[in-house]
Kinemage of the C-alpha trace (Angstrom):
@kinemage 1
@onewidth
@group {chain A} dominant
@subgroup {mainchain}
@vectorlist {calphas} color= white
{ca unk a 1} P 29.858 -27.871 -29.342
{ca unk a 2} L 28.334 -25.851 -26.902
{ca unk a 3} L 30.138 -24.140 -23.946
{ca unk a 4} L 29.638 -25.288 -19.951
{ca unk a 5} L 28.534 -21.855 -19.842
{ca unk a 6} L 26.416 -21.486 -22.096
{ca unk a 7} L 24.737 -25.104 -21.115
{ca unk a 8} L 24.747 -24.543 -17.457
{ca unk a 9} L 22.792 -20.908 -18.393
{ca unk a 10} L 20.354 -21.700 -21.169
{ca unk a 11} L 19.333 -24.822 -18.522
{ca unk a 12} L 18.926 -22.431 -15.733
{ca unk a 13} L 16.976 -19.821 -17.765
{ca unk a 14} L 14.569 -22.582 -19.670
{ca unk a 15} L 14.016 -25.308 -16.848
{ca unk a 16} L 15.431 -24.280 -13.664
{ca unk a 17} L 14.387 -20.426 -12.611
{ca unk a 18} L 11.241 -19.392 -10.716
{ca unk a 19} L 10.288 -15.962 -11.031
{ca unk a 20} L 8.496 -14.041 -9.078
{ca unk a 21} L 9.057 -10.974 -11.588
{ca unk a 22} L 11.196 -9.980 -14.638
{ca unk a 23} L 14.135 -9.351 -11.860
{ca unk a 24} L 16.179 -12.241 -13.064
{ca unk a 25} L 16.072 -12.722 -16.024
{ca unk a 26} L 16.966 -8.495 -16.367
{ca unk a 27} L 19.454 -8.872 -14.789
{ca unk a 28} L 21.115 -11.975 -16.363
{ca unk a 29} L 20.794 -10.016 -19.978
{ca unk a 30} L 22.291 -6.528 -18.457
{ca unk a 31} L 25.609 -8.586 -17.368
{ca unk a 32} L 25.285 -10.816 -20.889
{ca unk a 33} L 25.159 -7.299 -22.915
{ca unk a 34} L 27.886 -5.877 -20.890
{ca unk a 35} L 30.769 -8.863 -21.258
{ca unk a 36} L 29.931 -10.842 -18.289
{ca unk a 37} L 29.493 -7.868 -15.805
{ca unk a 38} L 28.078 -4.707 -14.743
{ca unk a 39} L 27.442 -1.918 -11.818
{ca unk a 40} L 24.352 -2.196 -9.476
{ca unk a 41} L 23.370 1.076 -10.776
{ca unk a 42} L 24.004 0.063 -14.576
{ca unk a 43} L 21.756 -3.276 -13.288
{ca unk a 44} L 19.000 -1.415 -11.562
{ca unk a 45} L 18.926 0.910 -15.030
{ca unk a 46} L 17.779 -2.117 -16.703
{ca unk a 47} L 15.362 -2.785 -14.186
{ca unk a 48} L 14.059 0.677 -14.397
{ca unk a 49} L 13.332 0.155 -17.943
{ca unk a 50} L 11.128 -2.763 -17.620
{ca unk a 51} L 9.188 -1.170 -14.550
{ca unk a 52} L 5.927 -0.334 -16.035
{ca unk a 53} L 5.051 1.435 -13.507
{ca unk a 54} L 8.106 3.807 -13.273
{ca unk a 55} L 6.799 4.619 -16.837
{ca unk a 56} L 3.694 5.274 -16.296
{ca unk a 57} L 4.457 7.865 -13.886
{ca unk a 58} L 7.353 9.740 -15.883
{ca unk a 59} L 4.622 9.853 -18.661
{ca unk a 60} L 2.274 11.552 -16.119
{ca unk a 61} L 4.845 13.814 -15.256
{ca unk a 62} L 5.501 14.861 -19.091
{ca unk a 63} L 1.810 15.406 -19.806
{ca unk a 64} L 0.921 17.429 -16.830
{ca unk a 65} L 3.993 18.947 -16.024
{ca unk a 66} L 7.464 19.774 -17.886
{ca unk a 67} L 5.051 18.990 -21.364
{ca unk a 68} L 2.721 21.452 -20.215
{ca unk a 69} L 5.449 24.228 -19.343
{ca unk a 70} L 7.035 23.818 -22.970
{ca unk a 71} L 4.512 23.529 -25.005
{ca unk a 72} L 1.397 25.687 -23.753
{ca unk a 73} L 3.533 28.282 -21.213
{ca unk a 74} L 6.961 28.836 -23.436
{ca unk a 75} L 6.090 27.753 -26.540
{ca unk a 76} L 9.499 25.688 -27.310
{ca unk a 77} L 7.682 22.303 -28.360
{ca unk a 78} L 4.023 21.438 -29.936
{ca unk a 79} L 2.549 18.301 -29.246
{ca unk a 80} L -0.019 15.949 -31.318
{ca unk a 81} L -1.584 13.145 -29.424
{ca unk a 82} L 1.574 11.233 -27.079
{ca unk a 83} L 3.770 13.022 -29.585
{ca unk a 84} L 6.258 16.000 -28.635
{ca unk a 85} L 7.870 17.852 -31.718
{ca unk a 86} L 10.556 20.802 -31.067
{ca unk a 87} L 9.504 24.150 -32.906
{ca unk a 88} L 12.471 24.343 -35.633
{ca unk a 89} L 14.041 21.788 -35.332
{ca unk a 90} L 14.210 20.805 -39.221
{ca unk a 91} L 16.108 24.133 -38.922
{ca unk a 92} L 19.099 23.173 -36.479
{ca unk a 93} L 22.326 22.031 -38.598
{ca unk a 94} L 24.070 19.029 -36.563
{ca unk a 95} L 26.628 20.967 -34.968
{ca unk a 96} L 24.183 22.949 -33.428
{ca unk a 97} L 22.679 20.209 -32.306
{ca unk a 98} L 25.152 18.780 -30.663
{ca unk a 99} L 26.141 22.211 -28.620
{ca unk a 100} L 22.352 22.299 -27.610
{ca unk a 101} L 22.654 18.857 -26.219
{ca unk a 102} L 25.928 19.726 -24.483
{ca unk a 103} L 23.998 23.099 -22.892
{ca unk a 104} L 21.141 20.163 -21.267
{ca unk a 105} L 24.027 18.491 -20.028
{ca unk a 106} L 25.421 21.526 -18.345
{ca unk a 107} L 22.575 22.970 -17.123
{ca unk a 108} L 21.532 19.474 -15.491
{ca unk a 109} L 24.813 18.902 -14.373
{ca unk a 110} L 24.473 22.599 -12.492
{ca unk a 111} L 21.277 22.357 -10.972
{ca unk a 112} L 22.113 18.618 -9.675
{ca unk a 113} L 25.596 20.375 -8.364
{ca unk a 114} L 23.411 22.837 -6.740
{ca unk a 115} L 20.143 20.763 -5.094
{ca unk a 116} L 21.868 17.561 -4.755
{ca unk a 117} L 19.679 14.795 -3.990
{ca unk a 118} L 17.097 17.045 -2.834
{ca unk a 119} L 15.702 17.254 -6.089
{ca unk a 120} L 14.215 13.369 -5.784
{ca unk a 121} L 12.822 14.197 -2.521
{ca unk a 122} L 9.536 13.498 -4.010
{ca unk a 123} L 10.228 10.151 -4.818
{ca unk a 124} L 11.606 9.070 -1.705
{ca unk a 125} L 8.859 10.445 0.595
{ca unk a 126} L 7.952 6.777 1.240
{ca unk a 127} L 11.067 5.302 -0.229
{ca unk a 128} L 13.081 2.222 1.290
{ca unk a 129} L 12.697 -1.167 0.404
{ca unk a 130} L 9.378 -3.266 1.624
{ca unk a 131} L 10.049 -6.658 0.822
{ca unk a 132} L 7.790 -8.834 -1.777
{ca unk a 133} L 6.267 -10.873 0.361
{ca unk a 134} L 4.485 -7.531 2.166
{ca unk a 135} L 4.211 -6.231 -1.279
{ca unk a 136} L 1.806 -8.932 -2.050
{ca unk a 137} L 0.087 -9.152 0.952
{ca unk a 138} L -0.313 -5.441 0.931
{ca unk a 139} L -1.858 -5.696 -2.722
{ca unk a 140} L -3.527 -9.194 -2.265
{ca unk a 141} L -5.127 -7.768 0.948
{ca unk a 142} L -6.584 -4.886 -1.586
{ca unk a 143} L -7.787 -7.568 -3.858
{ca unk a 144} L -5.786 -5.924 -6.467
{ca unk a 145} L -7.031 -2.911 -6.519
{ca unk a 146} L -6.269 0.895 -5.525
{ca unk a 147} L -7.522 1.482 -2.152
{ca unk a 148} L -8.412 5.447 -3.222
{ca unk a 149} L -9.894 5.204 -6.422
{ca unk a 150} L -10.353 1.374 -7.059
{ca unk a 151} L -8.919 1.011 -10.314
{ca unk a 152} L -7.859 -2.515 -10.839
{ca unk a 153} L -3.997 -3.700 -11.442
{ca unk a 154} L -4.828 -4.364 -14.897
{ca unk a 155} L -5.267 -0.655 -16.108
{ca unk a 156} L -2.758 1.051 -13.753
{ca unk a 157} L 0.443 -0.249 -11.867
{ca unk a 158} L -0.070 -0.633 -8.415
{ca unk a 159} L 2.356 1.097 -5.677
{ca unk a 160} L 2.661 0.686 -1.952
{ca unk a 161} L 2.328 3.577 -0.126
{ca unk a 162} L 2.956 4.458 3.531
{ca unk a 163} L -0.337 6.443 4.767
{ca unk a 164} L 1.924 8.173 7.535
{ca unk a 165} L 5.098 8.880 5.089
{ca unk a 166} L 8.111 7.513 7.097
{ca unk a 167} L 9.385 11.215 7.326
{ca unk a 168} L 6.344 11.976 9.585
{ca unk a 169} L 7.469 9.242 11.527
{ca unk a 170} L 5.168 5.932 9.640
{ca unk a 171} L 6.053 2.482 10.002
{ca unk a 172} L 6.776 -0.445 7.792
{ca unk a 173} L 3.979 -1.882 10.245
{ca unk a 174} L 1.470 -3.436 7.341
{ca unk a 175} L -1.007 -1.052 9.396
{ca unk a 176} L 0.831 1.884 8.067
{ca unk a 177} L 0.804 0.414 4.418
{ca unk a 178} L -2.138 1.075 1.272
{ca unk a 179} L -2.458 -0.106 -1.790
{ca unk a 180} L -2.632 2.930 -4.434
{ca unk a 181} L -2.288 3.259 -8.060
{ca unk a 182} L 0.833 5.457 -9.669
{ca unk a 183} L -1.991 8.434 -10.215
{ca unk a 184} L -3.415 8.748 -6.882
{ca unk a 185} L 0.139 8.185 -5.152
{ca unk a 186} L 1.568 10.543 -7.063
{ca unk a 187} L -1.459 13.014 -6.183
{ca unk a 188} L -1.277 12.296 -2.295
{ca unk a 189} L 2.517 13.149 -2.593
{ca unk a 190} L 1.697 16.557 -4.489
{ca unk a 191} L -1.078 17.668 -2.980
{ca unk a 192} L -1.392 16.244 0.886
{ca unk a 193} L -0.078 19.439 2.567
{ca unk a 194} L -1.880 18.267 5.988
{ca unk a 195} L 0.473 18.874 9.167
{ca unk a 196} L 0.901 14.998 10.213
{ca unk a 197} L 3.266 15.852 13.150
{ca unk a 198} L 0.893 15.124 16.227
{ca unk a 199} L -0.512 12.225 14.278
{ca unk a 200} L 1.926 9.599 16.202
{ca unk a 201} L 1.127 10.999 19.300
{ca unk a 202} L -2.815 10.300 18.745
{ca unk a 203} L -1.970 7.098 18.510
{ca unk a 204} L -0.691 6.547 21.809
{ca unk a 205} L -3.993 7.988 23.633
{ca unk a 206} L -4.864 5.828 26.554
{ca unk a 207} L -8.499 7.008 28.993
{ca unk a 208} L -7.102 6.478 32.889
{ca unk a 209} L -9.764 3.585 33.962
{ca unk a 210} L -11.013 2.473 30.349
{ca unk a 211} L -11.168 -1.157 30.753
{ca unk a 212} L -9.680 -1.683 27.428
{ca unk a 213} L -7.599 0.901 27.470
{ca unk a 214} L -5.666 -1.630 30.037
{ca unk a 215} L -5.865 -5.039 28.937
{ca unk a 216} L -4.182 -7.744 30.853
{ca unk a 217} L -1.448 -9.162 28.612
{ca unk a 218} L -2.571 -12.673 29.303
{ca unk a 219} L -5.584 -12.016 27.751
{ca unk a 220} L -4.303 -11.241 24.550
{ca unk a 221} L -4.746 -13.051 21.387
{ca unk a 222} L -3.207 -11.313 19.033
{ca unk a 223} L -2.016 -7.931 18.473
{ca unk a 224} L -0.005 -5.343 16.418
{ca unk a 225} L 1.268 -2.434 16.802
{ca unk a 226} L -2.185 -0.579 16.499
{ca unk a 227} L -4.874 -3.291 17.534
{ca unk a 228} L -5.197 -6.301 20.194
{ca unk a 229} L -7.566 -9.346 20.134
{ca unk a 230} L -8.776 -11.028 23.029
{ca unk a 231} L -12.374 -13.227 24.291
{ca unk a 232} L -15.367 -11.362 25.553
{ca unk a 233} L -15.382 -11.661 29.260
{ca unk a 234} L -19.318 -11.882 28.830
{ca unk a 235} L -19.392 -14.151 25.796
{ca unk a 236} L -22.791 -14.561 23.250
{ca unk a 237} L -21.650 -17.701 22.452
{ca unk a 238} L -18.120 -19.357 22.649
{ca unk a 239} L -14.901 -18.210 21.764
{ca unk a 240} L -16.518 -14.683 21.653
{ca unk a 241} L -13.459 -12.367 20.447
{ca unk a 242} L -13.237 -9.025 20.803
{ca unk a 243} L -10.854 -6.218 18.177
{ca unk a 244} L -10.137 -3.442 19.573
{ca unk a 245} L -7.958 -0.514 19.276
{ca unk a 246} L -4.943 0.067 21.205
{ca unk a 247} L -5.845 4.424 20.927
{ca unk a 248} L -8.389 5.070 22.887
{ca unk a 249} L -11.121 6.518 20.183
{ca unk a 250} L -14.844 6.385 20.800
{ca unk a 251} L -16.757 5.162 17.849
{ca unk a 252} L -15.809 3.357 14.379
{ca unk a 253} L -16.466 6.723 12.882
{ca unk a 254} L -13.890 8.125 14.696
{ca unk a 255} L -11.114 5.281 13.647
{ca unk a 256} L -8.083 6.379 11.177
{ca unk a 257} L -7.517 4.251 7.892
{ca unk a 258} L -4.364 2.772 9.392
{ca unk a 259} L -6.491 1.257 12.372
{ca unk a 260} L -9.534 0.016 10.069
{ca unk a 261} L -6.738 -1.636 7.869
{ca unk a 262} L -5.472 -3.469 11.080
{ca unk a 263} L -8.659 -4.240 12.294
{ca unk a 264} L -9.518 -5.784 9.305
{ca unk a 265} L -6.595 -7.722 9.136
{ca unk a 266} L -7.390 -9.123 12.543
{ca unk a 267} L -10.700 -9.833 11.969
{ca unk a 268} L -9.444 -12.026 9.239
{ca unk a 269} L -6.641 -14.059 11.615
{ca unk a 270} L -8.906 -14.559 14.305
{ca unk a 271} L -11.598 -15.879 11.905
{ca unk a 272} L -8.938 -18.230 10.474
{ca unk a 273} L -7.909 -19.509 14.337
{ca unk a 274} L -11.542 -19.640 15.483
{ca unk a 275} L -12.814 -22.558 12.360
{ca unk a 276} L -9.339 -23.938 13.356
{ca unk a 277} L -10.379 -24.366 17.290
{ca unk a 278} L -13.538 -25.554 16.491
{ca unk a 279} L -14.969 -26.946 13.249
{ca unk a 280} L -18.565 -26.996 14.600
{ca unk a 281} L -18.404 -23.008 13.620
{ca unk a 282} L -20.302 -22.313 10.589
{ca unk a 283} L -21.242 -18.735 10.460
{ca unk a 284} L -20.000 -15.288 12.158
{ca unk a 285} L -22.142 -12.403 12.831
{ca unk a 286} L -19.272 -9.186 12.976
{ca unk a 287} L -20.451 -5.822 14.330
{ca unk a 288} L -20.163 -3.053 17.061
{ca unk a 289} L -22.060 -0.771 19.231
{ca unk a 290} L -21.821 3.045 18.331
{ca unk a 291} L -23.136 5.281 20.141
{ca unk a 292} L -25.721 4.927 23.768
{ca unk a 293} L -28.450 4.548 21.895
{ca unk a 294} L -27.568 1.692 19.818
{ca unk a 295} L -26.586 -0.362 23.007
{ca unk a 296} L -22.973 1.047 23.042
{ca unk a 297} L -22.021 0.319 26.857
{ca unk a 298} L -17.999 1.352 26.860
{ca unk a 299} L -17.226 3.720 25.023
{ca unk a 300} L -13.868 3.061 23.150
{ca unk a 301} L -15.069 0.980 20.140
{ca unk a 302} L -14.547 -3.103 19.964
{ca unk a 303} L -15.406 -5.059 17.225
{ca unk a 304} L -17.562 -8.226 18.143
{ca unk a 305} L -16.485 -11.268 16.019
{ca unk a 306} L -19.046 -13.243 17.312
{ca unk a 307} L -19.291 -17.351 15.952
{ca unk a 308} L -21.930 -19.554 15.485
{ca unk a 309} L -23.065 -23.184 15.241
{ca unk a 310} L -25.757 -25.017 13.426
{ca unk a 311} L -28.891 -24.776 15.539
{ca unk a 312} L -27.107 -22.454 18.390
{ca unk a 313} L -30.761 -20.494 18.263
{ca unk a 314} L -33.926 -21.921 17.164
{ca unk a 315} L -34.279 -19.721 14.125
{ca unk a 316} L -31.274 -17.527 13.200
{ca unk a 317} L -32.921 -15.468 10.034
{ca unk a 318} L -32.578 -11.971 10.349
{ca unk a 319} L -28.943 -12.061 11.980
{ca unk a 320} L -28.104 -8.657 13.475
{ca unk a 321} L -31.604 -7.490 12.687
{ca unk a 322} L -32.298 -8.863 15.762
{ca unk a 323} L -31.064 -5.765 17.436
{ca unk a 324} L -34.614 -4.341 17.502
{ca unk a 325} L -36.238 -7.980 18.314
{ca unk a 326} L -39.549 -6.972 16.300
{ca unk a 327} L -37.425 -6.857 12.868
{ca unk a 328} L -35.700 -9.516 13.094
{ca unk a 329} L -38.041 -11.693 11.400
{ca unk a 330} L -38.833 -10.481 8.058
C-alpha cells in the first residue's frame, strides 16, 4: 500500500501543480535524488542543467573561445564537428589521468583563490533577479523575438537584458529592459566598450520655458520614469493624447531605444483607456511633427495618438496623407 507521501506527491505532481516552467518539478526530483533534501546551490545546479539557454551560451563560449585557444592556438585538442578529442589521450595510463585531473583542480582552485568572484563579472553585468511576470512582458512586448537581430524564441533562447547595464547606473524600469537572444547579449557584453557614464544625466535634460518640458502634474495621464501622457490642449478630435518625453530631445530621430520602448508602451495603455472611455472610437491615426518644415511647431518631440469615429470627416481615405491636402486622395 502506498505511502501518505508518496500519495500526497504523485497527486500534487499529476493533478494539482501549475507550471509556469520546469522550476518545480526540478526541484522536487533534486530533493527526491538527494534523500528528501538538498542545498540552494545543489538545487539551483539542477536548474542550471535544464536551462537551455545557459547551454547554449557555454557552447558558444567553447566554440569561439577556450575551443579555439586549444585546438587551433596550442594544439592540445582536435575537434570534428561538436566533437573535442585530447591529442594522446589513448596514450595516458589511469594514474596519470587521475594526477592530470587533480592539476585542473588545482590550477582552478588557484586562479578562483586569486580573482575571486571577479572572474563572473561578465555574467553579472546585468545580473539580479527580474521577476517572471516582467520577464514575459518584456518578451511578449517583443513578440517573441530578439529585439537586435530578430531571431525568433524558437531557434535561440531568449534573455533580458538591461540596455543601460545596472553598473552604469540602469534601472529595472521596463524602459531600461530588451529582449535579446543568448548570441547578441553575449556580443553587447563583449564588445560594447561605449563610455555610458553621462548617459543618466542626458536623461534628466529639461529646456527653461519648454512647455512640455514643465507639465502640470494634473494634467498627467500616465507616466514612467522616462515618458508622460496627457490631452492635447488644442485637440483634433476628442480625447486627443499626447506622449512625450520627459528629456528634453528635439526630434524622434534624436530619441534613445529606452525612450522609444516607453513610448511604445504608452502608446499601447493609452490606446487601451481611450476604446475603454469611449466605444464610439474605431480607428487612431499615430504620428508626429519633425522638423519646421513638416509642421513641427515645439520643438521637443510628442507623439499624437489621435482617435477617431465613424463619419468624424466626410471621407477619411488617405489618413495622414492628408498632410499635403492634394495627396490625400489617391
Amino acid at each position: 500500500m502506498a505511502s501518505n507521501a508518496f500519495t500526497n506527491l504523485a497527486d500534487f505532481l499529476r493533478i494539482k501543480m501549475r507550471m509556469a516552467h520546469v522550476y518545480q518539478p526540478v526541484m522536487i526530483r533534486t530533493l527526491l535524488k538527494n534523500d528528501g533534501s538538498a542545498s540552494v546551490q545543489k538545487i539551483a545546479e539542477s536548474l542550471l542543467l535544464r536551462d537551455q539557454s545557459q547551454i547554449e551560451y557555454y557552447e558558444q563560449i567553447t566554440k569561439n573561445m577556450v575551443g579555439r585557444v586549444l585546438v587551433k592556438n596550442r594544439g592540445i585538442a582536435s575537434r570534428d564537428s561538436s566533437t573535442y578529442t585530447l591529442g594522446g589521450f589513448g596514450e595516458l595510463a589511469h594514474d596519470e589521468v587521475r594526477e592530470l585531473v587533480e592539476l585542473c583542480d588545482t590550477k582552478i582552485s588557484e586562479y578562483i583563490e586569486s580573482r575571486g568572484a571577479a572572474i563572473w563579472d561578465h555574467r553579472r553585468k546585468s545580473s539580479g533577479y527580474i521577476s517572471g511576470t516582467i520577464r514575459y512582458e518584456i518578451l511578449k512586448r517583443a513578440k517573441f523575438r530578439c529585439e537586435l537581430c530578430g531571431t525568433s524564441a524558437d531557434k535561440k533562447a531568449l534573455e533580458v537584458d538591461h540596455i543601460l547595464p545596472r553598473n552604469k547606473g540602469g534601472s529595472d524600469d521596463e524602459s531600461n529592459l530588451q529582449a535579446l537572444c543568448y548570441s547578441c547579449n553575449a556580443m553587447k557584453r563583449d564588445r560594447d566598450d561605449a563610455d555610458l557614464r553621462g548617459t543618466n544625466e542626458l536623461y534628466k535634460h529639461r529646456e527653461n520655458g519648454c512647455v512640455f518640458c514643465d507639465i502640470d502634474s494634473d494634467r498627467v495621464l500616465h507616466e514612467d520614469e522616462l515618458v508622460v501622457a496627457v490631452r492635447d490642449k488644442y485637440p483634433v478630435t476628442d480625447l486627443h493624447t499626447l506622449i512625450i518625453p520627459k528629456r528634453h530631445v528635439a526630434d524622434y530621430f534624436s530619441l534613445f531605444q529606452p525612450e522609444l520602448n516607453a513610448i511604445n508602451r504608452l502608446i499601447a495603455l493609452c490606446r487601451e483607456r481611450l476604446v475603454r472611455e469611449d466605444p464610439l472610437i474605431t480607428g487612431f491615426n499615430l504620428g508626429s511633427n519633425n522638423g519646421q518644415d513638416a509642421g513641427q511647431t515645439i520643438h521637443h518631440f510628442h507623439m499624437h495618438l489621435i482617435p477617431r469615429r465613424s463619419g468624424d470627416v466626410a471621407d477619411p481615405r488617405g489618413g495622414v496623407r492628408g498632410v499635403i491636402p492634394s495627396q490625400q486622395s489617391y
